[in-house]
C-alpha positions as CSV (number, residue, x, y, z in Angstrom):
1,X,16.8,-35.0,-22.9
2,X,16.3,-34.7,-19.0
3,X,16.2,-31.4,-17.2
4,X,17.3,-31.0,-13.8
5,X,15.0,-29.4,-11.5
6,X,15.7,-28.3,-7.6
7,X,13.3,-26.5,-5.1
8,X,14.2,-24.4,-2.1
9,X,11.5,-24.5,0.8
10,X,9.7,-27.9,1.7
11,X,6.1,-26.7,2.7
12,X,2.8,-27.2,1.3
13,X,2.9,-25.9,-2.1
14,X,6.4,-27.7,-2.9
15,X,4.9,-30.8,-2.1
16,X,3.6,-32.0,1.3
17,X,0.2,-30.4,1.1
18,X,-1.9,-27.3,1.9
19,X,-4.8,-27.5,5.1
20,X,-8.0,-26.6,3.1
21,X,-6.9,-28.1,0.1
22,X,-5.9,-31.2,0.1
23,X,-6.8,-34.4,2.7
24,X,-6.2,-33.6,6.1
25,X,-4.7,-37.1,6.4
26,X,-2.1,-36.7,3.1
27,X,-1.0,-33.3,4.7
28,X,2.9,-34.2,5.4
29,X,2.9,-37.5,4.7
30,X,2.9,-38.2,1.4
31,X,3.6,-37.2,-2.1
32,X,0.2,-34.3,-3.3
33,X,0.4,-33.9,-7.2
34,X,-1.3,-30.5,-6.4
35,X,2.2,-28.7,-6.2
36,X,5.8,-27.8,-7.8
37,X,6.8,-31.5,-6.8
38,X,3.7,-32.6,-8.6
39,X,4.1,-30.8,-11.4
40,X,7.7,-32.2,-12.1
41,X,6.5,-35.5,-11.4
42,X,4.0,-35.2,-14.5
43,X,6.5,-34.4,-16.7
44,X,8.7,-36.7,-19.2
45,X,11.9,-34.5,-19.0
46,X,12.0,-32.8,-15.7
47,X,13.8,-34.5,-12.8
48,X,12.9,-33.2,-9.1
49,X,17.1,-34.0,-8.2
50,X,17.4,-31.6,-5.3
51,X,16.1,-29.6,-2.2
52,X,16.8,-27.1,0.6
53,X,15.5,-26.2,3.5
54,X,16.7,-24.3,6.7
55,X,14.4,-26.5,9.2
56,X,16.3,-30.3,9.1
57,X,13.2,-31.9,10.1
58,X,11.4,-30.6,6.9
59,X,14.0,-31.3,4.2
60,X,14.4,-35.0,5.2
61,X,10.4,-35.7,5.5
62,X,10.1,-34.0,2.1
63,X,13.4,-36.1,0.9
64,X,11.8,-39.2,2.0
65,X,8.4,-38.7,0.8
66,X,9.2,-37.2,-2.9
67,X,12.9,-39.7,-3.2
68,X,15.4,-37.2,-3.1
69,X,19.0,-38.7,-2.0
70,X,20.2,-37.7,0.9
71,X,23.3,-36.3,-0.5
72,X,21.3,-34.0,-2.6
73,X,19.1,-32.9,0.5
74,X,20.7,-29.3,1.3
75,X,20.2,-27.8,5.2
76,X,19.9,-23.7,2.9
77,X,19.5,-22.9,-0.1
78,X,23.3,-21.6,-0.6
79,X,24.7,-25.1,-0.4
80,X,22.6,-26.2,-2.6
81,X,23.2,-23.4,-5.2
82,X,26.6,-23.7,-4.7
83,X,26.5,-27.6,-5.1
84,X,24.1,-28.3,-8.2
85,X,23.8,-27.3,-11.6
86,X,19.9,-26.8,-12.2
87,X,18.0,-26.4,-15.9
88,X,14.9,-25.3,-12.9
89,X,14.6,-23.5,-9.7
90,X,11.2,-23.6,-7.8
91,X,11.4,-20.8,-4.7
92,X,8.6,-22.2,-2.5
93,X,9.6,-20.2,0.3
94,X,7.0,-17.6,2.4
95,X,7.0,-14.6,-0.1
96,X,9.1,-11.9,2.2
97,X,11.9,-14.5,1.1
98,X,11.2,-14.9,-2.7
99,X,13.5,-11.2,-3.4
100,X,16.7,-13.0,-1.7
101,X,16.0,-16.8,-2.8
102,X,15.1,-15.4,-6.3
103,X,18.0,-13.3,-7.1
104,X,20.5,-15.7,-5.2
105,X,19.5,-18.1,-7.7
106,X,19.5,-16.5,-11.1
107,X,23.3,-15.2,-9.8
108,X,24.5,-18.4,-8.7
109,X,26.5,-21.3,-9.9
110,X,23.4,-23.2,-10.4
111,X,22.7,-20.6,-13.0
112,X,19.5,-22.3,-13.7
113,X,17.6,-21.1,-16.9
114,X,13.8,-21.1,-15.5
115,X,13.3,-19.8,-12.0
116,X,9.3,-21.2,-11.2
117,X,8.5,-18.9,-7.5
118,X,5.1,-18.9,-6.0
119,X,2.9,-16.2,-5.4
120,X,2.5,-13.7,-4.4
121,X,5.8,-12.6,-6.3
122,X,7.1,-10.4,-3.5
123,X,6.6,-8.0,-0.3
124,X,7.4,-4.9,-2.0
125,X,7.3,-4.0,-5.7
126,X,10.3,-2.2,-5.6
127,X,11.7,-6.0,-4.4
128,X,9.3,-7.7,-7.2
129,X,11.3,-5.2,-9.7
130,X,14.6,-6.2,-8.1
131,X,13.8,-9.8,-9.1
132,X,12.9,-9.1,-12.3
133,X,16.0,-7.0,-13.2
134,X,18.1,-10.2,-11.7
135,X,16.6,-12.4,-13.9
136,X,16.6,-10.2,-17.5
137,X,20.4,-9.4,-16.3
138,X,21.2,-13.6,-15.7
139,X,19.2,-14.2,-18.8
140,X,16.9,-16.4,-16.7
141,X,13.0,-16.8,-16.9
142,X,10.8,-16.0,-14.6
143,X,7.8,-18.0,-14.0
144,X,5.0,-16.8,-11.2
145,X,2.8,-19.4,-9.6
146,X,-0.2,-17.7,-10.8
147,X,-1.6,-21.1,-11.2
148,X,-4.8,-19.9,-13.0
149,X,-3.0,-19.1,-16.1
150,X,-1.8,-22.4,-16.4
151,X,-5.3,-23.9,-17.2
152,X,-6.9,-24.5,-20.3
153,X,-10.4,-22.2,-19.7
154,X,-8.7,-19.4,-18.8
155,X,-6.4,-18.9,-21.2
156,X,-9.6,-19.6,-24.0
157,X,-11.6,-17.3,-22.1
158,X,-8.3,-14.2,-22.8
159,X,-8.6,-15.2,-26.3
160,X,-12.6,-14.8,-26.3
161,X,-12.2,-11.6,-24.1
162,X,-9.2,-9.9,-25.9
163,X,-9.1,-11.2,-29.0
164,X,-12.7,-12.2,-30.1
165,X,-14.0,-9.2,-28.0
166,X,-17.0,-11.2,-26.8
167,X,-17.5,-8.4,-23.8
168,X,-16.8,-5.2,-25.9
169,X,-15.3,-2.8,-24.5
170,X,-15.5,-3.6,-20.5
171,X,-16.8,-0.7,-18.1
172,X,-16.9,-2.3,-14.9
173,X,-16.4,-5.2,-13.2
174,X,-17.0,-7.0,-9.8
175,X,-15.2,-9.2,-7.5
176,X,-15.1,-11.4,-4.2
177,X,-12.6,-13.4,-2.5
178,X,-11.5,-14.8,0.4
179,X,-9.2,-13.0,3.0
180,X,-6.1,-12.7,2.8
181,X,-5.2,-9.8,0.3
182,X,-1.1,-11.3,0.1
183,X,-1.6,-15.3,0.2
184,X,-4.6,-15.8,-1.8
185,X,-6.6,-12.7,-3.5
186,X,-3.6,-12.4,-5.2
187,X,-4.9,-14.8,-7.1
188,X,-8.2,-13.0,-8.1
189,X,-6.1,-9.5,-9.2
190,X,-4.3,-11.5,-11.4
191,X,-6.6,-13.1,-12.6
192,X,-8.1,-9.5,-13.4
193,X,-5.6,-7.9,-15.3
194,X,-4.9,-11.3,-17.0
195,X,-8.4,-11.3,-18.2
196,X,-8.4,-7.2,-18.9
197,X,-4.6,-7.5,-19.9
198,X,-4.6,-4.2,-18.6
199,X,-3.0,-2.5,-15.4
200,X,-4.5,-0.5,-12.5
201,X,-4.2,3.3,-12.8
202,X,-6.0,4.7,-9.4
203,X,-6.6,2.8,-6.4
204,X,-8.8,3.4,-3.2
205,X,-8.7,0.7,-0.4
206,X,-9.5,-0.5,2.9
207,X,-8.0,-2.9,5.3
208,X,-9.5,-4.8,7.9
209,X,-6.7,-5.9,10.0
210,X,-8.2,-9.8,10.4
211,X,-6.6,-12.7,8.9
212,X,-7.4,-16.8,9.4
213,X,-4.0,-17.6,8.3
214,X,-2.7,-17.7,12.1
215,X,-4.6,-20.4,12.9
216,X,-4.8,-22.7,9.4
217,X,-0.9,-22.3,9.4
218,X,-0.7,-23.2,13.1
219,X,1.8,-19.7,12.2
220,X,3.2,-18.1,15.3
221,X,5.1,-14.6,13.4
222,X,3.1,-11.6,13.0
223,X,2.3,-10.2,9.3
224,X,0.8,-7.6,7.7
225,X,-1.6,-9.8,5.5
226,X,-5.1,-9.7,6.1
227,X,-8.2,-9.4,4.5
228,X,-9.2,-5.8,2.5
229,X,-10.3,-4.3,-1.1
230,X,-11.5,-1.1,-2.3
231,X,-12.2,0.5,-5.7
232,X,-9.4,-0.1,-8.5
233,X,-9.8,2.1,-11.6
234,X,-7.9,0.3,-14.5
235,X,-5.7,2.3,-17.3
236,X,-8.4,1.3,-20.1
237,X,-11.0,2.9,-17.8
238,X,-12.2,-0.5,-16.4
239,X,-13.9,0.4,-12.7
240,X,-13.3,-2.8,-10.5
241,X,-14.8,-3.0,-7.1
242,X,-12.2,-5.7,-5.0
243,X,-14.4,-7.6,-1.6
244,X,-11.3,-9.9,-0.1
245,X,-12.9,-9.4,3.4
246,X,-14.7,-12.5,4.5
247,X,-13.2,-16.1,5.6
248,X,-12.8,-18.9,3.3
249,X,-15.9,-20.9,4.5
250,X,-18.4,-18.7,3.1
251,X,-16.0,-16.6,0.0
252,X,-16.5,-17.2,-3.4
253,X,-14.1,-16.1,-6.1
254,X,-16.4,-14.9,-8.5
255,X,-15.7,-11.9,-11.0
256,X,-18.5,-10.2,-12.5
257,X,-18.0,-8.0,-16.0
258,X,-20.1,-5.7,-18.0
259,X,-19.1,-4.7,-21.2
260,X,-20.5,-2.7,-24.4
261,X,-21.1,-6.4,-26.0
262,X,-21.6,-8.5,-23.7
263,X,-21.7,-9.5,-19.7
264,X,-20.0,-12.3,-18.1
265,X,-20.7,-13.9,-14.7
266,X,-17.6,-16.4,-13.1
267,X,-17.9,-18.4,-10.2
268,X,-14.7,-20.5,-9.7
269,X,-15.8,-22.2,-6.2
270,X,-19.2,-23.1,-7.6
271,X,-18.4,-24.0,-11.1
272,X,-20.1,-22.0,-12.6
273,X,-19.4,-19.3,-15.8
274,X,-22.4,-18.0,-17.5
275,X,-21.9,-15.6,-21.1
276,X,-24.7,-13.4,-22.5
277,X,-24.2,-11.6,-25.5
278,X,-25.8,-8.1,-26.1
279,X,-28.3,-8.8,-28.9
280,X,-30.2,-5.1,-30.2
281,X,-30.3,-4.0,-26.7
282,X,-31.2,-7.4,-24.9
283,X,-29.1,-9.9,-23.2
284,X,-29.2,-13.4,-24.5
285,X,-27.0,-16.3,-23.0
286,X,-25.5,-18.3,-24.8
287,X,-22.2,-20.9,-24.5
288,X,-19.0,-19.7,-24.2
289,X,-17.1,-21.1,-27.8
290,X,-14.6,-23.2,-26.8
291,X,-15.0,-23.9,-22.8
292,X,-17.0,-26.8,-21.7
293,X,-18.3,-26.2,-18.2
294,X,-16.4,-23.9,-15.9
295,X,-13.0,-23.6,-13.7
296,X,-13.5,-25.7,-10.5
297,X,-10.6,-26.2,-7.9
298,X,-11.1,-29.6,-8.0
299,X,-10.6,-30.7,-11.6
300,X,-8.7,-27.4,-12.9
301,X,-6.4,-26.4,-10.0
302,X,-5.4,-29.7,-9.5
303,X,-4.2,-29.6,-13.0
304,X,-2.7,-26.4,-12.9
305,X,0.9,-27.9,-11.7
306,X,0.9,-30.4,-14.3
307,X,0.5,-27.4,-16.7
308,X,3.2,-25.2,-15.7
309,X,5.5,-28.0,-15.5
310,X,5.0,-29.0,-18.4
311,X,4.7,-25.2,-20.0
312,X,8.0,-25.1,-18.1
313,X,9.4,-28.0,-20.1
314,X,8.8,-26.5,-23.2
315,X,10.1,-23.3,-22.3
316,X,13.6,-25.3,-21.8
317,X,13.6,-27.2,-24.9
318,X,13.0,-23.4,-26.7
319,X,8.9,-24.3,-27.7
320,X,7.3,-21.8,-25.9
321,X,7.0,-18.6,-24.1
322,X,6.3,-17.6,-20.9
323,X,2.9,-16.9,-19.6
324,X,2.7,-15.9,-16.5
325,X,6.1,-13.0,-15.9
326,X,7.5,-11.1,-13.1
327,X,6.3,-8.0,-15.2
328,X,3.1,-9.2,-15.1
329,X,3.1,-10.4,-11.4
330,X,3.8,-7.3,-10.0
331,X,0.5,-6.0,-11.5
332,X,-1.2,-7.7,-8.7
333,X,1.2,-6.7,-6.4
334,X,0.9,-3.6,-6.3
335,X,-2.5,-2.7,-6.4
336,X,-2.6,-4.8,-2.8
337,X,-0.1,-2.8,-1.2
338,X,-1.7,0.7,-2.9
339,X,-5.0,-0.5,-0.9
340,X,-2.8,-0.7,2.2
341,X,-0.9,3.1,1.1
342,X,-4.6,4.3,0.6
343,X,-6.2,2.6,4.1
344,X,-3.6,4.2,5.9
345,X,-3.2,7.6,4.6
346,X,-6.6,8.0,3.9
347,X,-6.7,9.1,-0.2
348,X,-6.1,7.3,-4.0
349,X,-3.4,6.0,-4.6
350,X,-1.7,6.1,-8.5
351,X,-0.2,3.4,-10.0
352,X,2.3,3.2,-11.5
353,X,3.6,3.3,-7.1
354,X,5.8,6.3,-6.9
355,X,9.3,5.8,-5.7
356,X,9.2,5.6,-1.7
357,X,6.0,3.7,-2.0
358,X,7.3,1.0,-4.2
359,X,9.3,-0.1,-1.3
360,X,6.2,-0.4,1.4
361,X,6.6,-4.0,2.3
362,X,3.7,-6.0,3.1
363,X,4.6,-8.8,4.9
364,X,2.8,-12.9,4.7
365,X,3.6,-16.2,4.7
């Protein structure tokens, strides 16, 4: 069986490469397996068949470089709704388009049965529950890029968290990232409540205003995205300090947790995850059952695609579930634009967003 796949927006993450990521020299050029394109590419029954793009320039240098026929090489996503009939939509548009390219797709003609959008899910969560309403009401998956979720040590290390309780109960936990809060700690809060499979309750935050996207994107528009944190405190109690603040040479995305059984130290640019168990009153470290080493960007993120893809492929032929929701995307969501609500009116913030603040749109690429 071959599934038909399409993808709207020809950037970096659907194909042509990311600056800071991938070789400076591949960047627009050629084919990066680190992306949606990739991803298809690694499966045995998805078939990359179409995409669109509003910049004609972009769609025929991604057409070229990932073999798309002209024909099925669409100047806007409508035509190319209108035109195909997908099993797979991937939205790898900036995220203040994902509400409109999301729900155009799950009510179109296309009418495809998995909708795969990158992160962050949306600007607003009142717009991140639009897109989820869209997609229960089309009867239409769908999958966030949350690429972490995708790979093998995190999901094992859920399973030793939640289900093995190697931590206990956890009381508090601490984070870094890099700036900026929309385009990549999203990443690091979802990684959070993935890990806690919990949601925040109170939020306190700050915002600093600076972002290093501008000049890494060569990006002319103005957006609210920058870097920021605060204190999150979690529904099961969890207190969560959030650092996003600093640029991306010197960041690490590390995530600290102390728990009544246990501590556990993660650093994802380093490679390094170290476990210690508490042992009548002392720490001892031991291995982690089940993980060998720790996530690195350069051997895990690169298979992350792959894995979604794939997950993607099985959630067609009826073998699996989804893992990484629109429910569960706007977890992360909002606890970033309840830093900005708190930042700017100077208090906590609750989650659940009440009504007018669910539609506070924070804007990125």
């Amino acid at each position: 069986m071959t599934f038909e796949a399409g993808i709207i927006g020809t950037g970096g993450i659907a194909g042509m490469g990311i600056l800071g990521m991938h070789d400076e020299d591949q960047i627009g050029k050629e084919k990066v397996k680190a992306s949606h394109a990739g991803g298809y590419g690694a499966t045995e029954e998805i078939e990359l068949v179409a995409v669109a793009d509003v910049d004609e320039g972009n769609l025929r240098r991604f057409g070229e470089a990932w073999d798309i026929p002209e024909d099925r090489q669409y100047l806007g996503h409508e035509a190319m709704l209108e035109s195909e009939d997908l099993d797979v939509l991937s939205v790898c548009t900036p995220s203040y388009l994902h509400h409109d390219h999301v729900v155009d797709a799950a009510r179109s003609a296309a009418a495809p049965e998995v909708i795969w959008c990158e992160k962050p899910i949306a600007s607003s969560v009142s717009e991140a529950e639009a897109m989820v309403s869209a997609c229960a009401e089309a009867d239409t998956e769908l999958v966030v890029n949350h690429s972490f979720r995708f790979t093998d040590k995190l999901r094992r290390l859920r399973e030793l968290i939640d289900e093995e309780d190697v931590l206990g109960d956890v009381r508090s936990v601490s984070t870094q990232f890099r700036m900026e809060l929309m385009r990549n700690s999203t990443h690091l809060l979802d990684t959070l409540v993935y890990l806690l499979d919990a949601r925040a309750d109170s939020v306190s935050g700050y915002i600093t205003g600076e972002n290093e996207a501008v000049d890494s994107l060569d990006a002319a528009a103005e957006v609210d995205d920058s870097g920021g944190g605060g204190h999150v405190v979690m529904d099961d109690g969890t207190f969560v300090t959030v650092d996003c603040t600093v640029p991306r040479d010197i960041s690490s995305m590390s995530l600290s947790f102390i728990g009544t059984e246990g501590k556990l130290y993660m650093n994802n640019d380093d490679g390094e995850w170290r476990y210690w168990s508490l042992e009548d009153g002392d720490h001892v470290e031991t291995p982690l059952p089940g993980i060998e080493g720790a996530w690195t960007w350069d051997d895990d993120y690169r298979t992350a695609f792959p894995n979604a893809a794939r997950r993607i492929e099985a959630m067609l032929r009826g073998d699996a579930e989804n893992p990484s929701t629109g429910e569960e995307a706007t977890r992360s969501l909002e606890i970033i634009v309840a830093f900005y609500v708190s930042h700017y009116t100077g208090g906590h913030v609750d989650v659940p967003l009440d009504r007018p603040l669910r539609d506070v749109e924070i804007t990125s690429w």
